[in-house]
PATI-500805 format. One record per residue: residue in three letters; y, z, x of N, C-alpha, C, O, CB in turn. Coordinates in steps of 0.05 Angstrom, whole numbers, padded with zeros to 5 digits, always signed. Glycine has a CB too. Layout:
# residues N
ALAYZXYZXYZXYZXYZX/...
END
This chain:
# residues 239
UNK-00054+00031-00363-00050+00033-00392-00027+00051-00398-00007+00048-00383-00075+00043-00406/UNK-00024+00073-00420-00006+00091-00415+00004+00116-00404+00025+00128-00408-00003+00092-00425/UNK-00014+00121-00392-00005+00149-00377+00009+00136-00350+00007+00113-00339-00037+00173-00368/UNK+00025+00159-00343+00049+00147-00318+00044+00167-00297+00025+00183-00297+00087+00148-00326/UNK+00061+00166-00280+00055+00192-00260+00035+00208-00255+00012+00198-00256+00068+00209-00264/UNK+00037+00234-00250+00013+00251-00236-00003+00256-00264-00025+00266-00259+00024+00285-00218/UNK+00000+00252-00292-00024+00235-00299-00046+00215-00300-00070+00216-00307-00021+00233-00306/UNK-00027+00194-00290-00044+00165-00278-00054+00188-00252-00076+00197-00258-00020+00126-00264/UNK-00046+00195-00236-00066+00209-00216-00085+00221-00222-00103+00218-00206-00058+00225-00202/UNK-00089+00238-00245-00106+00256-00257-00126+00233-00261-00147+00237-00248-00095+00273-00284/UNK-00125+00208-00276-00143+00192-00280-00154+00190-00264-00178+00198-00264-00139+00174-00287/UNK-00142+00178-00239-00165+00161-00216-00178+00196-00211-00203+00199-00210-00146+00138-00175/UNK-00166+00213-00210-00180+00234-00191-00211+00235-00204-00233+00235-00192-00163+00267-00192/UNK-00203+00237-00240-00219+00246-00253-00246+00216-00253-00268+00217-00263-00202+00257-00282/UNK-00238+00200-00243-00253+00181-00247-00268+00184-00214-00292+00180-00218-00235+00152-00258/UNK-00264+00189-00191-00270+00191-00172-00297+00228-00178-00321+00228-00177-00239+00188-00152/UNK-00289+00238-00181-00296+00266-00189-00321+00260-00212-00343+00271-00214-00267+00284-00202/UNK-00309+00240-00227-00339+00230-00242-00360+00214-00228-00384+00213-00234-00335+00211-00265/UNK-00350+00203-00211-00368+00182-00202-00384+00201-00181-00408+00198-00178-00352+00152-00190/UNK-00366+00222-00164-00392+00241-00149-00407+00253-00166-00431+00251-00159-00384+00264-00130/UNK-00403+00266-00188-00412+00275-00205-00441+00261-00218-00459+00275-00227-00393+00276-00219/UNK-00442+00234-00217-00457+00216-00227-00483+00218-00204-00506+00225-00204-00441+00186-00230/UNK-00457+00205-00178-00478+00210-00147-00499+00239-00148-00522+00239-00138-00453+00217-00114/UNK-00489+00253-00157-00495+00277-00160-00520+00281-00169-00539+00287-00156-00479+00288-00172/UNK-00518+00276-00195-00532+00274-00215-00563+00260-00203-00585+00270-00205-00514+00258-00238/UNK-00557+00240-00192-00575+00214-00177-00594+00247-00156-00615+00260-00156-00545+00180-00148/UNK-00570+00244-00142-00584+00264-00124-00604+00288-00128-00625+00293-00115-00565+00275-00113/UNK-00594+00302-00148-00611+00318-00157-00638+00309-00170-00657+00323-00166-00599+00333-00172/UNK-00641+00287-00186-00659+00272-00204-00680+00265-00174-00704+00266-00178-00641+00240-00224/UNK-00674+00261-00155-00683+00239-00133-00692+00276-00113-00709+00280-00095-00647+00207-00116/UNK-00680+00289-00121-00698+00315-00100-00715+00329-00119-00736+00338-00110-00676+00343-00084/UNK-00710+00333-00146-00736+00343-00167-00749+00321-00163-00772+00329-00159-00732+00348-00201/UNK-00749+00302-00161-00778+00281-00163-00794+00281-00138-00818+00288-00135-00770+00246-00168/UNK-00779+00272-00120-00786+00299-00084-00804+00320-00085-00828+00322-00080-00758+00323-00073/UNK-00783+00340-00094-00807+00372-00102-00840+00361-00118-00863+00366-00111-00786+00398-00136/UNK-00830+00347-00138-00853+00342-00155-00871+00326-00143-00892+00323-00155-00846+00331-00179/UNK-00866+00314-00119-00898+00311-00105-00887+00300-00080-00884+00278-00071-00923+00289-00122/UNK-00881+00333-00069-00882+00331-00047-00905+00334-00040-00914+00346-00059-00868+00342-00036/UNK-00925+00331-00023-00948+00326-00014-00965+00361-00016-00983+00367-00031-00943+00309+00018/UNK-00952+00378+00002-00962+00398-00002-00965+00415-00026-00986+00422-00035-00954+00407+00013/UNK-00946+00420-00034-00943+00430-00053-00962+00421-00088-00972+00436-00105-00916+00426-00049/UNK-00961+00385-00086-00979+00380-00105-01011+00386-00099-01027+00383-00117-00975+00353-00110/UNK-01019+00395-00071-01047+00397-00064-01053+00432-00067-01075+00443-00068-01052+00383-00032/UNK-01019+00445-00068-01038+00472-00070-01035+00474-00105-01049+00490-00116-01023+00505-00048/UNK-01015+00456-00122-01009+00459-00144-01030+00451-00166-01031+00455-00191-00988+00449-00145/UNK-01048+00437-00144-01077+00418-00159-01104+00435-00162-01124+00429-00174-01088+00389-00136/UNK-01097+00457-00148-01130+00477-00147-01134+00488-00162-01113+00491-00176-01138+00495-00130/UNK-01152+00500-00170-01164+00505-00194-01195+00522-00179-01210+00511-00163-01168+00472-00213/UNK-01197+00551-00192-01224+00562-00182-01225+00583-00208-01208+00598-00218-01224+00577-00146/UNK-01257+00577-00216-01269+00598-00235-01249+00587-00256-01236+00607-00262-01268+00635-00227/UNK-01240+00566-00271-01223+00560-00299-01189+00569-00291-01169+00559-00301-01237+00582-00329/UNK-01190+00593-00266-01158+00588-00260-01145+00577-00242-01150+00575-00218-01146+00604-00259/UNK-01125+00569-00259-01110+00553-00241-01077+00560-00222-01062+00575-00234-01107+00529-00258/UNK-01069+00551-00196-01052+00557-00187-01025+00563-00211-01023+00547-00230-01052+00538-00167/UNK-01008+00581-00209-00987+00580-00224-00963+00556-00225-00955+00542-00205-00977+00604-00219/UNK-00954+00555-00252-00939+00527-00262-00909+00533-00253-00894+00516-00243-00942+00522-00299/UNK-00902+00563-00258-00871+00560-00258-00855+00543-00236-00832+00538-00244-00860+00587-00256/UNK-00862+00533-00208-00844+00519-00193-00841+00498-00210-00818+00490-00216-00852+00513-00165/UNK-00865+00484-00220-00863+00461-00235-00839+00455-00263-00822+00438-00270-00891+00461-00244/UNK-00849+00480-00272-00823+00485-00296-00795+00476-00291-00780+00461-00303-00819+00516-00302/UNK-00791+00492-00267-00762+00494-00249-00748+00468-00241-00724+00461-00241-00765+00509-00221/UNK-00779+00452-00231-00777+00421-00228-00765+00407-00252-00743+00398-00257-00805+00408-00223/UNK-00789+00407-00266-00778+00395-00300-00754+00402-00303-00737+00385-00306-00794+00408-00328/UNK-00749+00425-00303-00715+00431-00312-00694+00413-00299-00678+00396-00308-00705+00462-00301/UNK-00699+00422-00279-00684+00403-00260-00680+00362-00266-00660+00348-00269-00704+00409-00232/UNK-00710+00356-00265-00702+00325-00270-00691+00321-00290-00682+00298-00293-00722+00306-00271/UNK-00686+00340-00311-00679+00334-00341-00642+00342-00339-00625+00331-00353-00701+00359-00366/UNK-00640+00359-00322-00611+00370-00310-00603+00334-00293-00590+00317-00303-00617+00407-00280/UNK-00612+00334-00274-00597+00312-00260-00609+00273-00285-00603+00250-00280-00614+00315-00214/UNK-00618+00279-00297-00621+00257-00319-00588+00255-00332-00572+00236-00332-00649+00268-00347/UNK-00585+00284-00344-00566+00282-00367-00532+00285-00342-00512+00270-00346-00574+00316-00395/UNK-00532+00297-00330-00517+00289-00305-00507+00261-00303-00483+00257-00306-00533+00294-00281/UNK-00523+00240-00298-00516+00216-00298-00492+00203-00313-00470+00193-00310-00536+00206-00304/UNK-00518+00212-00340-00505+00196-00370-00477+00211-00370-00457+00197-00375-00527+00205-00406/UNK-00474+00235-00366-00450+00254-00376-00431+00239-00361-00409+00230-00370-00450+00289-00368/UNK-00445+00237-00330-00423+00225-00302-00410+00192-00317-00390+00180-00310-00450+00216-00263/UNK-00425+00187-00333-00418+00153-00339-00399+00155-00354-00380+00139-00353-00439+00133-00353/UNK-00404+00179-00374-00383+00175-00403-00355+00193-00394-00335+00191-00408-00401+00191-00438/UNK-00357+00208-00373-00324+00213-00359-00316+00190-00345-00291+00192-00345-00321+00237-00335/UNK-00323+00169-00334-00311+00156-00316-00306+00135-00343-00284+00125-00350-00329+00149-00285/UNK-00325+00131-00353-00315+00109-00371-00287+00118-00390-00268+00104-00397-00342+00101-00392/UNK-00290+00147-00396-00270+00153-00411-00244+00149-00403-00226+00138-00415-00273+00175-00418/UNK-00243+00163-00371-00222+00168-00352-00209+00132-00347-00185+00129-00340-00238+00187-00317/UNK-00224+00110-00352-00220+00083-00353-00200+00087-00372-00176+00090-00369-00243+00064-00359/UNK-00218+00084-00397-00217+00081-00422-00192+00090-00439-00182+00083-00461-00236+00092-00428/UNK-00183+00115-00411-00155+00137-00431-00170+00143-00454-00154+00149-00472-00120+00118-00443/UNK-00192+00145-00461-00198+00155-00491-00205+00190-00486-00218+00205-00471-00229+00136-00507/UNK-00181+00192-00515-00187+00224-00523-00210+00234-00533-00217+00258-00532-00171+00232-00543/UNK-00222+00216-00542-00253+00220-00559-00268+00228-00536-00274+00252-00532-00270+00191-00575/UNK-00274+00211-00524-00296+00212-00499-00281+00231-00476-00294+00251-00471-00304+00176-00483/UNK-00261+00228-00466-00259+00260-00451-00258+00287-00472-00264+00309-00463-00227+00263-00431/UNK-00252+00285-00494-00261+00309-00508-00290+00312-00502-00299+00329-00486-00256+00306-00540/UNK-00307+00290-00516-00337+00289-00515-00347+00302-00485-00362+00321-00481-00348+00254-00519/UNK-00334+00287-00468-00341+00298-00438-00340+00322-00427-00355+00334-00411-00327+00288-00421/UNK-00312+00332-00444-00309+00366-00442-00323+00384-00440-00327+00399-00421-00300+00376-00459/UNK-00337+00382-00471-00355+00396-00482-00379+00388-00470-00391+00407-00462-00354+00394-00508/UNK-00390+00367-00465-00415+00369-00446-00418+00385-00416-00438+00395-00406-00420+00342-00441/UNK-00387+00381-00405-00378+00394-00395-00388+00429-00389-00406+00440-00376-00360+00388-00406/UNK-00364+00437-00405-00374+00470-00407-00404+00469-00420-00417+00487-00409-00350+00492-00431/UNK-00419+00457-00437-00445+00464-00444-00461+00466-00424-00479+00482-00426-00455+00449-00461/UNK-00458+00444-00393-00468+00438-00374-00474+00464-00350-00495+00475-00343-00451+00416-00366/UNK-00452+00467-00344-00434+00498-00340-00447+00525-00347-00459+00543-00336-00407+00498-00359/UNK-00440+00521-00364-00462+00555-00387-00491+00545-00381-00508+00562-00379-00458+00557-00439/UNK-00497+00524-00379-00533+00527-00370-00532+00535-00350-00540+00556-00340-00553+00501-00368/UNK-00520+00517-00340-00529+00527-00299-00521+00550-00288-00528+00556-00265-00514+00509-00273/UNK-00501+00569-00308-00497+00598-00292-00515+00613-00308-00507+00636-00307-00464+00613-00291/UNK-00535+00611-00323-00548+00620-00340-00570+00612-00324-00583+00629-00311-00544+00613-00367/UNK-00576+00593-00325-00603+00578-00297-00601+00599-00275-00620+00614-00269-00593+00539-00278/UNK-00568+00600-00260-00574+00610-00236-00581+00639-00229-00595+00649-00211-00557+00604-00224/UNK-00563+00650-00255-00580+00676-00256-00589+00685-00260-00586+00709-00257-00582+00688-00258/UNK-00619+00668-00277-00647+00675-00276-00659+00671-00250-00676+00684-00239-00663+00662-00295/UNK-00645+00644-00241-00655+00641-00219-00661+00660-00194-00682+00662-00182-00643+00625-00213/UNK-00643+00671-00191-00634+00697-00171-00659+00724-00178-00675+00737-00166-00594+00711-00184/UNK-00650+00720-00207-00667+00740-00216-00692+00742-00211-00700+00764-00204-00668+00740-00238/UNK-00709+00722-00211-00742+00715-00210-00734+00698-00181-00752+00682-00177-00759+00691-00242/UNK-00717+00696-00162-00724+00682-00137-00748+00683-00129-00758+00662-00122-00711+00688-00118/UNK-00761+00703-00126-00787+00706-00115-00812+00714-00131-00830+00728-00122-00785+00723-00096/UNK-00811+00706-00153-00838+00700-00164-00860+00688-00160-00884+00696-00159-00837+00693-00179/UNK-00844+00654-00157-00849+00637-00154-00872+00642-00125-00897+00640-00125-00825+00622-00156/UNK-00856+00649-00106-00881+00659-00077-00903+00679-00083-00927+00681-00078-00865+00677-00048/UNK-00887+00690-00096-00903+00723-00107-00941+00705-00128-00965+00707-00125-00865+00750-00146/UNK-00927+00695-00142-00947+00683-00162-00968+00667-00149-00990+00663-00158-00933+00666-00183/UNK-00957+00657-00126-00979+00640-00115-00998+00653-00088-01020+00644-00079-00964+00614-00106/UNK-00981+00678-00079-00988+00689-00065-01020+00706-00078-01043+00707-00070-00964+00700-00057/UNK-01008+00716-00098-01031+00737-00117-01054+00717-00122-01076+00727-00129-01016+00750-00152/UNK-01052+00694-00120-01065+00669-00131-01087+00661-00100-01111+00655-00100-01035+00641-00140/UNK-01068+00665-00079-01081+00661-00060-01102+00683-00046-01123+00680-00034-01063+00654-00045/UNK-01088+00705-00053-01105+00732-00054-01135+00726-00064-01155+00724-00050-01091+00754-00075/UNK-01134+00723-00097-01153+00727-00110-01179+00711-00101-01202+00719-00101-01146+00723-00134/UNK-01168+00682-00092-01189+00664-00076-01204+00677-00056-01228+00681-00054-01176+00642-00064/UNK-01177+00683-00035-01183+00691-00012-01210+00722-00019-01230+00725-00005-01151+00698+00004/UNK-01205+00734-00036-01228+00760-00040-01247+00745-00048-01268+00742-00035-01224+00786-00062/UNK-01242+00735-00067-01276+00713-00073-01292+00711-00050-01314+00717-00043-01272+00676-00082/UNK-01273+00700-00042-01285+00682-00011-01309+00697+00009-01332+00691+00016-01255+00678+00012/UNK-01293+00717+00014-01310+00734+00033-01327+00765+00017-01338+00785+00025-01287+00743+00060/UNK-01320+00751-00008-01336+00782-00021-01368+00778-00016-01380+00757-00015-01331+00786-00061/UNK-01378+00800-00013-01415+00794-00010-01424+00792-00042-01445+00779-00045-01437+00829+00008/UNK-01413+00801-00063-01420+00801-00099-01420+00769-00100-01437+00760-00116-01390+00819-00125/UNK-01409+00757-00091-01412+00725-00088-01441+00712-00097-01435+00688-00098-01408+00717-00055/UNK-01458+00713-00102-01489+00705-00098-01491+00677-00105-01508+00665-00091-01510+00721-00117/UNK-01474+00659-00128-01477+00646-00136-01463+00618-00106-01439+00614-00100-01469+00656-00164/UNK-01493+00604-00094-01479+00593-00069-01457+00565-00076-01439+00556-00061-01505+00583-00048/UNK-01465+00554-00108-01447+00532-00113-01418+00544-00110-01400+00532-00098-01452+00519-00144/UNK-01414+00567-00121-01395+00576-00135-01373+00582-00110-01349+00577-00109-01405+00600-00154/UNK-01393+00595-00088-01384+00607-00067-01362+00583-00047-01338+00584-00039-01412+00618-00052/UNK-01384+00561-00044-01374+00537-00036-01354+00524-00052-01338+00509-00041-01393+00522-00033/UNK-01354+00528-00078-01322+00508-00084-01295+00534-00081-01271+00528-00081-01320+00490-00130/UNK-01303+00555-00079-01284+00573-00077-01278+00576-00048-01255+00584-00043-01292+00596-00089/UNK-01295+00572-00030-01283+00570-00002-01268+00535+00011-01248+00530+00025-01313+00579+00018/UNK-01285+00520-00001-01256+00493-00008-01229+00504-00017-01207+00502-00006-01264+00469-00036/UNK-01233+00516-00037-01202+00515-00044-01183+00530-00020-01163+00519-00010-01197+00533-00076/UNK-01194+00555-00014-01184+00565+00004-01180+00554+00031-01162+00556+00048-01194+00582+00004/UNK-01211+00536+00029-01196+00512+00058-01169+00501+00060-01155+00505+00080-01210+00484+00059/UNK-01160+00479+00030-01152+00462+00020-01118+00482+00026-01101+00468+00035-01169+00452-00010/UNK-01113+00502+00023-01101+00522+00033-01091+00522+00054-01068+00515+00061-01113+00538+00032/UNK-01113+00532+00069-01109+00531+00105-01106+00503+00116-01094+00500+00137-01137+00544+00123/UNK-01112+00490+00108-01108+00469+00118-01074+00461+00119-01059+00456+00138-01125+00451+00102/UNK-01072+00464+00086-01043+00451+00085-01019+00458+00097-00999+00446+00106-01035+00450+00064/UNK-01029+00490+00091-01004+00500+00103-00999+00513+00137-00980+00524+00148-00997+00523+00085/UNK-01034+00503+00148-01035+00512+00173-01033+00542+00171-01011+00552+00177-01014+00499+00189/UNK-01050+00556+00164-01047+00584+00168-01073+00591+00161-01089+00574+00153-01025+00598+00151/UNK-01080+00615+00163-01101+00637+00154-01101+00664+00149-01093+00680+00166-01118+00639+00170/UNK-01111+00671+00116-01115+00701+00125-01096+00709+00110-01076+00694+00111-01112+00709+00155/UNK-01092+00733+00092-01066+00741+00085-01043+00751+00105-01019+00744+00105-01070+00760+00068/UNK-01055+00771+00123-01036+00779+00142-01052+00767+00173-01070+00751+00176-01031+00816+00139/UNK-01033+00783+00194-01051+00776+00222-01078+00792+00222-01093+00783+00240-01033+00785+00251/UNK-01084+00804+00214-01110+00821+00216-01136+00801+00201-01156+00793+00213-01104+00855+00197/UNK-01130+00798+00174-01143+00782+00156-01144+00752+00176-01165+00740+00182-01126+00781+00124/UNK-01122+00744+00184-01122+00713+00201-01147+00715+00216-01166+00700+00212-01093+00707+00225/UNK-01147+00738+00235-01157+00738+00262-01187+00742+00256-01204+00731+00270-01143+00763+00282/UNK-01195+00758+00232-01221+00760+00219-01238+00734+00205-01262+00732+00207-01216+00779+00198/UNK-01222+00717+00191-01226+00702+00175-01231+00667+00201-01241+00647+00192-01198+00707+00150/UNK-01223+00669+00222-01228+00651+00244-01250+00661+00255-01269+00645+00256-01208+00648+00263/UNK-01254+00688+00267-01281+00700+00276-01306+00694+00256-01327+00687+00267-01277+00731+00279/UNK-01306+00697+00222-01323+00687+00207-01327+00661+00203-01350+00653+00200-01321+00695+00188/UNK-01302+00641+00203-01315+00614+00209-01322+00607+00235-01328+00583+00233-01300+00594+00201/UNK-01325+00615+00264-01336+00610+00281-01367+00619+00290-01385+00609+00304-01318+00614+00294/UNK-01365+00635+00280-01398+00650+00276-01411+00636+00255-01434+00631+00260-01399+00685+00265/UNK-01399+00623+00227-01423+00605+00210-01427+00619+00187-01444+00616+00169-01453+00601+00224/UNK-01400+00641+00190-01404+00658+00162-01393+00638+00139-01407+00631+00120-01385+00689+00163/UNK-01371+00631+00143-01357+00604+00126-01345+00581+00148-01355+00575+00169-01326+00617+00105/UNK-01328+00574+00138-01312+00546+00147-01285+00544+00125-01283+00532+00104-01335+00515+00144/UNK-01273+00555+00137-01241+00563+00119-01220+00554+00138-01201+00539+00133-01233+00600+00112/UNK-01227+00565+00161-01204+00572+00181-01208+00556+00211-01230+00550+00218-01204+00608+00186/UNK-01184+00550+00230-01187+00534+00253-01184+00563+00279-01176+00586+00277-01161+00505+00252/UNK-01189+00553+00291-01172+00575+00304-01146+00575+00317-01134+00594+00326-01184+00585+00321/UNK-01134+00542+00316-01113+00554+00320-01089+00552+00307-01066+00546+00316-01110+00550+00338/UNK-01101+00561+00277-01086+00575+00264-01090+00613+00264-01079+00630+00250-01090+00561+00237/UNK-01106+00616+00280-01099+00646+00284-01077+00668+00296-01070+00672+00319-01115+00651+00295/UNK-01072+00677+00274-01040+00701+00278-01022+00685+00256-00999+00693+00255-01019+00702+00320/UNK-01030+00657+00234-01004+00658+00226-01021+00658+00200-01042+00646+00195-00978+00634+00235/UNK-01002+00681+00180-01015+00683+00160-01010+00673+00135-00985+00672+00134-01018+00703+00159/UNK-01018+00665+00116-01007+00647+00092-00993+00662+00077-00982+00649+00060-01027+00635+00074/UNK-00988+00689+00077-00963+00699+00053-00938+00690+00066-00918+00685+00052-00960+00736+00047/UNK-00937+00688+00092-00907+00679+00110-00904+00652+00109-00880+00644+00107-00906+00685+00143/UNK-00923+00635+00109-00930+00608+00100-00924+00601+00070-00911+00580+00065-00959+00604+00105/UNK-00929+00611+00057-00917+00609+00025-00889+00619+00021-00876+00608+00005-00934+00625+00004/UNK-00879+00641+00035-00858+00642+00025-00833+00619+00032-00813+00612+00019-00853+00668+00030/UNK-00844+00611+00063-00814+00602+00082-00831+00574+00059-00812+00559+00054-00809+00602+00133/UNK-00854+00563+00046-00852+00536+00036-00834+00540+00014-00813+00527+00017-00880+00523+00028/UNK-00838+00558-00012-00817+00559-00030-00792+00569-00021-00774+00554-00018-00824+00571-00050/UNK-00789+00588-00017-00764+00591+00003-00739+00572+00004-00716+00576-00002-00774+00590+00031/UNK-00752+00547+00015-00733+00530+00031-00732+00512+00013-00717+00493+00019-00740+00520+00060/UNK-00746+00512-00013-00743+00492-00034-00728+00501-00051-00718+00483-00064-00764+00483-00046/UNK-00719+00527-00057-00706+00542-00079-00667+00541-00064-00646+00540-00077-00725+00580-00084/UNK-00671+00542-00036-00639+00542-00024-00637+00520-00018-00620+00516-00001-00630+00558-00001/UNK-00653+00493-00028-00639+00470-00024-00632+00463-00066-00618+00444-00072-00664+00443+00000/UNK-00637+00470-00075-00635+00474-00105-00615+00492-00114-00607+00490-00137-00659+00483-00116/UNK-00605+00508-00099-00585+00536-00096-00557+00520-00088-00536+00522-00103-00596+00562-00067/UNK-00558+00502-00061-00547+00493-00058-00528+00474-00076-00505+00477-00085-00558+00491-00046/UNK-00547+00452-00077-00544+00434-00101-00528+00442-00117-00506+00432-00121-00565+00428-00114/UNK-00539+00466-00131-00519+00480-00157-00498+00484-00155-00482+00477-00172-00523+00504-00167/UNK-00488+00498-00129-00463+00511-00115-00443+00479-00116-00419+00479-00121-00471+00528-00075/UNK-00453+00460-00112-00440+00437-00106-00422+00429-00130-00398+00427-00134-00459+00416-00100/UNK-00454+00422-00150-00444+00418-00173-00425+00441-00195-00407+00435-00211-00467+00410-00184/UNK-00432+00460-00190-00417+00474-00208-00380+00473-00193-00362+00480-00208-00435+00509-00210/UNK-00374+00466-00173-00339+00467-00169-00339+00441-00172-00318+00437-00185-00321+00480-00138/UNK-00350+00416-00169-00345+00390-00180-00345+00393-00208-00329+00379-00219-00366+00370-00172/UNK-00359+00411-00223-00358+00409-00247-00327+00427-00260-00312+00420-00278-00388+00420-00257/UNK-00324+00451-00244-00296+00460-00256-00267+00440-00244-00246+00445-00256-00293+00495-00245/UNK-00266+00427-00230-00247+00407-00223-00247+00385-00245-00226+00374-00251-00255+00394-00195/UNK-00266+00381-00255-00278+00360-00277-00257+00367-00297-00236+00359-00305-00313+00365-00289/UNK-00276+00389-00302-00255+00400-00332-00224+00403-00335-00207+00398-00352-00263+00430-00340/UNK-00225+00413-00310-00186+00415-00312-00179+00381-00310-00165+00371-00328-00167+00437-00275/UNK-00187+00371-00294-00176+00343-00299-00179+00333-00320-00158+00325-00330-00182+00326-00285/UNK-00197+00330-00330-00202+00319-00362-00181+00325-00374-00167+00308-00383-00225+00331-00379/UNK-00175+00352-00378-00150+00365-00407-00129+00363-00395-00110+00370-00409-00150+00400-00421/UNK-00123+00356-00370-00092+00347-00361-00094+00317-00367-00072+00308-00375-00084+00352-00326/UNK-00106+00307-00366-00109+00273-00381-00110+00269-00402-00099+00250-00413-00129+00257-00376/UNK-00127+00288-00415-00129+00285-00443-00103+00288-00462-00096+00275-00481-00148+00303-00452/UNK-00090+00316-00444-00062+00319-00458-00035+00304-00444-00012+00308-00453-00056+00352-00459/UNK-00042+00288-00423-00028+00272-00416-00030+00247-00437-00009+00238-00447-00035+00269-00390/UNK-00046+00240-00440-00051+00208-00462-00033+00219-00490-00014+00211-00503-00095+00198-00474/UNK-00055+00243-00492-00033+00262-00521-00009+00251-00516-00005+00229-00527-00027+00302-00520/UNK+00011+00263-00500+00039+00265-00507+00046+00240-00497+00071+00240-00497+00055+00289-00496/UNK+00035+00213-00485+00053+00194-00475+00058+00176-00497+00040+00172-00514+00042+00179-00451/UNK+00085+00163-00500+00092+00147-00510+00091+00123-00521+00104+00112-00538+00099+00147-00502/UNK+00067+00114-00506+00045+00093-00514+00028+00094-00532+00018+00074-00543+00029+00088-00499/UNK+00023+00121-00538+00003+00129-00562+00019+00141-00571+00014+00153-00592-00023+00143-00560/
END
């Protein structure tokens, strides 16, 4: 159309740069929906003892996320179409979704940073509280006792572990082998579930860390190309 030279380059770049951007977008949408039921995680995210329930915030983070790589897409469509298009409207429009995109996610990331470890922390305190139920003798009530040592199964099970630390592990296998409960295998004894929870969120928050790092320099390449195109169409001759 009318842009010439290392403007017409700016286009394809900006149109290539959209279209990862889009991929992108896909990608992230397609690993929050992942997180959101991955298998383990929805079984420890499903328990529920005495009216409380496991904590929500990973979930939040999720939500955020599919709603981040949703609008990703659409944004990714209306640069490439624009970058087609040569329209000033729509790479303006794109701009600004642009930096709005931008200011969330360094605003995201440094809450993120901030509360990195809540998220383990919250479920850990969560796993605690079961885990004391469990083996407290004030227990009397035997229904009560029994859905509260499920959950804590439902626990050990998933994540293959026992016990808060190695001491608690090594105790909590000696009581289910004697007939005190049935929580624990033994050979999950010595690995304990606070190390088990952290390396599970852990390794979900630096593949989400990641992600960001990606998108955020695809996204400042974005922008500069956009307003070298945009003010390339500006001043060409054709328009």
């Amino acid at each position: 159309m009318g842009v010439e030279g290392c403007t017409k380059l700016m286009k394809y770049l900006l149109f290539c740069f959209n279209f990862i951007f889009w991929l992108t977008g896909g990608v992230i949408l397609g690993v929050a929906l992942w997180l959101r039921h991955d298998q383990k995680i929805s079984n420890l995210m499903s328990l529920e003892v005495d009216g409380a329930q496991t904590p929500t915030s990973f979930y939040i983070c999720v939500h955020i996320l599919i709603a981040v790589g949703t609008v990703m897409m659409v944004v990714g469509f209306l640069g490439c179409y624009g970058a087609i298009q040569e329209s000033q409207c729509l790479l303006g429009t794109f701009f600004v979704c642009l930096v709005i995109l931008f200011a969330g996610e360094v605003a995201a990331g440094i809450w993120g940073y901030m509360n990195k470890d809540t998220v383990s922390k919250e479920m850990k305190n969560f796993y605690d509280s079961v885990y004391d139920m469990a083996i407290s003798d004030t227990l009397n009530d035997s229904t009560k006792k029994k859905a509260v040592e499920k959950v804590l199964k439902v626990f050990h099970e998933t994540l293959e572990c026992c016990g808060k630390d190695k001491t608690t592990s090594v105790f909590s296998v000696i009581t289910s082998k004697v007939g005190f409960q049935d929580v624990c295998s033994s050979q999950w004894t010595l690995v304990d579930c606070h190390g088990k929870i952290d390396n599970l969120f852990s390794e979900k928050i630096y593949l989400v860390g990641i992600a960001a790092l990606v998108v955020a320099v695809i996204m400042i390449f974005e922008m500069i190309f956009s307003m070298v195109l945009c003010c390339g169409i500006r001043n060409s001759p054709v328009y």
